[in-house]
Backbone as numpy.savetxt, mean C-alpha at the origin, in Angstrom:
# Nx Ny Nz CAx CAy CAz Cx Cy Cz
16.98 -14.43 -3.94 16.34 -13.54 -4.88 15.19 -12.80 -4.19
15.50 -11.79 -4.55 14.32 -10.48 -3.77 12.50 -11.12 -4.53
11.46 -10.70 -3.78 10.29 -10.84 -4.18 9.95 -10.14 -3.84
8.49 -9.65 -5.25 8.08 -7.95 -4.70 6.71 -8.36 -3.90
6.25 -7.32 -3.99 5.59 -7.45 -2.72 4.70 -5.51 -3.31
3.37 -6.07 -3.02 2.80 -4.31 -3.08 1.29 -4.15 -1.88
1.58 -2.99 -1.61 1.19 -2.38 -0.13 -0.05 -1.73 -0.35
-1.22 -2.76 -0.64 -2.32 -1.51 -0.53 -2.99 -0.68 0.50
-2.64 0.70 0.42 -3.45 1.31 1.89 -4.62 1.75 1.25
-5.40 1.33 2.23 -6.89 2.16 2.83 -7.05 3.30 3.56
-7.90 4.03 2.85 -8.55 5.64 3.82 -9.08 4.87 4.98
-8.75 4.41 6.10 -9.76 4.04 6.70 -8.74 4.45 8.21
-8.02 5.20 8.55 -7.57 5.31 9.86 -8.19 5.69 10.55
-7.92 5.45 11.91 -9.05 5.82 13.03 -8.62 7.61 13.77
-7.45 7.72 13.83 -6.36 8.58 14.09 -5.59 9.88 12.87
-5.70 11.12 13.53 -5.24 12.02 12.35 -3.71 11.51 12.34
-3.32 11.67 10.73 -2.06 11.44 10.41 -1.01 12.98 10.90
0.08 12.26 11.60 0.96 13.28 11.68 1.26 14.06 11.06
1.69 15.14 11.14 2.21 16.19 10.26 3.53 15.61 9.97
3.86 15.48 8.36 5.33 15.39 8.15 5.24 13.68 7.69
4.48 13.07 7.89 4.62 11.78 8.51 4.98 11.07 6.58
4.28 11.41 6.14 4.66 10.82 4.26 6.06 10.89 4.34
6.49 12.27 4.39 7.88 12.60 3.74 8.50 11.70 4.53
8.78 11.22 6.09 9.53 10.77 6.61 9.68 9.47 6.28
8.29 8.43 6.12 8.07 7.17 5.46 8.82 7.17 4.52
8.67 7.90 3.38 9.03 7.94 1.91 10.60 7.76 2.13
11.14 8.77 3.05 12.78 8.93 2.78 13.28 7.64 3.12
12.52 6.64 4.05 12.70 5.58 4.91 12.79 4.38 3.60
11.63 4.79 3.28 11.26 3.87 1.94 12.54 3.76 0.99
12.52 4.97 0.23 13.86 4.83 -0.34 15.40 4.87 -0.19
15.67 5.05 1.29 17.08 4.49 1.84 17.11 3.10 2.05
15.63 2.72 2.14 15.77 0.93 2.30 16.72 0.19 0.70
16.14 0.87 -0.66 16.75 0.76 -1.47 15.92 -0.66 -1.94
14.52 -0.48 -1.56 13.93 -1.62 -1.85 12.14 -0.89 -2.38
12.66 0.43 -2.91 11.18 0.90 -2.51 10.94 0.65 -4.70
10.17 0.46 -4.91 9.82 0.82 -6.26 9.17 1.82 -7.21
8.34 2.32 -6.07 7.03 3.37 -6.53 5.93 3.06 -6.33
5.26 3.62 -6.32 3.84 3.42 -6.13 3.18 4.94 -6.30
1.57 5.30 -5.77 0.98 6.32 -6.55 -0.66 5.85 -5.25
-0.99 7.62 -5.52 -2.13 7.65 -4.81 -3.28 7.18 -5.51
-4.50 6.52 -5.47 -5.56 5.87 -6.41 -6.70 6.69 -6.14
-7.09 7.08 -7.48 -8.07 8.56 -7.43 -9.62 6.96 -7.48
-10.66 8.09 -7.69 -12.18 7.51 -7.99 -12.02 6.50 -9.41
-12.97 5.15 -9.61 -13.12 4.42 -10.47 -14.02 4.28 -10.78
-14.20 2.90 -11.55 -15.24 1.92 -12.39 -14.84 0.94 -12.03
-15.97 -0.17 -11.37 -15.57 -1.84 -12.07 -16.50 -1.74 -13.03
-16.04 -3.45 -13.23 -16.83 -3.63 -14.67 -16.89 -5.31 -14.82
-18.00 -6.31 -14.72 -18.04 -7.62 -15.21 -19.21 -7.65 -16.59
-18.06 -8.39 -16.85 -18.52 -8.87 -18.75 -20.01 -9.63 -18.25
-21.50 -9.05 -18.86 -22.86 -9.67 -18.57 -22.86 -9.64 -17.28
-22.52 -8.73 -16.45 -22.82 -8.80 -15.18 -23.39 -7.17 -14.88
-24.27 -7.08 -14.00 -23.99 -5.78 -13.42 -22.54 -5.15 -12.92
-22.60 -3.82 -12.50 -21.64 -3.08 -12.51 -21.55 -3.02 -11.26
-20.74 -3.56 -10.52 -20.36 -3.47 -9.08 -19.78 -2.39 -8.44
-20.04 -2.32 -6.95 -19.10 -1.15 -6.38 -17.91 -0.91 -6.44
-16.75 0.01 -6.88 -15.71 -0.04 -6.33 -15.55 -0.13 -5.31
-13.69 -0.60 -4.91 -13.48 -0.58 -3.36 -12.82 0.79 -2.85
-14.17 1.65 -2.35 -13.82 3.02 -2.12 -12.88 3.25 -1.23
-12.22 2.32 -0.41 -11.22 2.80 0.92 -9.99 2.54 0.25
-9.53 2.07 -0.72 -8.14 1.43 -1.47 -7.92 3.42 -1.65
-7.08 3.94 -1.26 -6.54 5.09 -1.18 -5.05 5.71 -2.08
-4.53 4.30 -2.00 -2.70 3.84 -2.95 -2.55 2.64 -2.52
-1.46 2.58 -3.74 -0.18 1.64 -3.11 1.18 1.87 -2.96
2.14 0.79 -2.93 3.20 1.09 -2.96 4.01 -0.19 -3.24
5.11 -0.26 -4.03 5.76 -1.72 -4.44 7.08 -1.81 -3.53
7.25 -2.56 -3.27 8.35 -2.85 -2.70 9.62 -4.62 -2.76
10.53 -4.30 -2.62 11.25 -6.15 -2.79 11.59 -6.37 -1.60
11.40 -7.37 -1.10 11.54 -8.15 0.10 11.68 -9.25 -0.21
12.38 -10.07 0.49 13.31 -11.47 0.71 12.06 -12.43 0.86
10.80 -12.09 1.73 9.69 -13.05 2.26 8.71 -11.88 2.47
7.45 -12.24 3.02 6.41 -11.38 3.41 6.44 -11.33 5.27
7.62 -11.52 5.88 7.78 -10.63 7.10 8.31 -9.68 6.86
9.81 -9.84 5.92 10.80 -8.75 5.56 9.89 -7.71 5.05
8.67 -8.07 4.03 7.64 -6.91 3.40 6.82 -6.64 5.03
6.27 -7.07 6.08 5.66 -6.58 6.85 6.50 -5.25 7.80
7.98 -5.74 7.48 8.38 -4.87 8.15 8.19 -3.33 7.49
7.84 -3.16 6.29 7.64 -2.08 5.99 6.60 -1.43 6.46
5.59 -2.14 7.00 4.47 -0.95 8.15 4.79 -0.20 8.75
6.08 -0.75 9.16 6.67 0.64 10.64 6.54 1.81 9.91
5.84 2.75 10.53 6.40 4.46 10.03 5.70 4.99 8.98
4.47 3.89 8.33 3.35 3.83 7.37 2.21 4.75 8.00
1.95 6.12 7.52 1.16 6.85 8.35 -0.36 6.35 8.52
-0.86 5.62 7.54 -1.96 5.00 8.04 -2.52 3.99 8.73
-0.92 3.09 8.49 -1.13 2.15 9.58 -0.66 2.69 10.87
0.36 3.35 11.10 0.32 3.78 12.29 -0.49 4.85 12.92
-1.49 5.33 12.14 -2.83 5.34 12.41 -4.30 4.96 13.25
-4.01 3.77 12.54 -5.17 2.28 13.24 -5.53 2.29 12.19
-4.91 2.71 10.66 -5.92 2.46 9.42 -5.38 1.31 8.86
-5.66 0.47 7.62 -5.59 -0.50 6.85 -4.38 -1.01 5.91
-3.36 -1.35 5.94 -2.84 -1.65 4.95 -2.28 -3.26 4.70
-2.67 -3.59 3.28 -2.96 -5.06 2.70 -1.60 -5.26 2.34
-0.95 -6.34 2.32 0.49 -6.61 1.53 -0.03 -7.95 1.00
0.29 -7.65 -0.52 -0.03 -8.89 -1.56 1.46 -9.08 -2.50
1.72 -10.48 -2.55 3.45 -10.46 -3.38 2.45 -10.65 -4.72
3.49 -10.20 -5.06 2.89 -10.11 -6.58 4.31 -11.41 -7.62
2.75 -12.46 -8.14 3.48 -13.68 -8.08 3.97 -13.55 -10.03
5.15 -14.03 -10.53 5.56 -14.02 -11.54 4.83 -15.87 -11.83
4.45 -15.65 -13.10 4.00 -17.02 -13.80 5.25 -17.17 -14.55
């Protein structure tokens, strides 16, 4: 059974992104036939109940969902990730069913 798995990237590359370089990921993404969607993440709010109001985490840029077998099969999705192939940031968290 497939497990998902979602890809948070960070603005934080060291390196300009290629020209072209999304579209080519993306097509990659969805010929894998494992891609789900995901979406770019504009400006926020946090918020704790009686707490002050903390910083957001300004470098979280998107994500992206994906199903993978384990979290190598999900690492393999970095290849061809324009920000990681960059030198910029991207987090892979499975996203656990209770």
């Amino acid at each position: 059974m497939m497990k998902e798995f979602i890809l948070f990237v960070h603005g934080d590359a060291t390196l300009p992104e290629s020209d072209g370089a999304w579209e080519a990921y993306f097509e990659r993404l969805h010929r894998s036939g494992q891609f789900d969607g995901g979406s770019s993440i504009g400006e926020g709010k946090t918020f704790r109940k009686g707490d002050a109001v903390g910083a957001p985490a300004t470098s979280l840029v998107g994500f992206l969902r994906i199903r993978a077998a384990d979290a190598a099969e999900a690492e393999t999705f970095l290849v061809g990730n324009p920000v990681f192939e960059s030198g910029g940031t991207v987090e892979i968290k499975e996203l656990l069913r209770d």
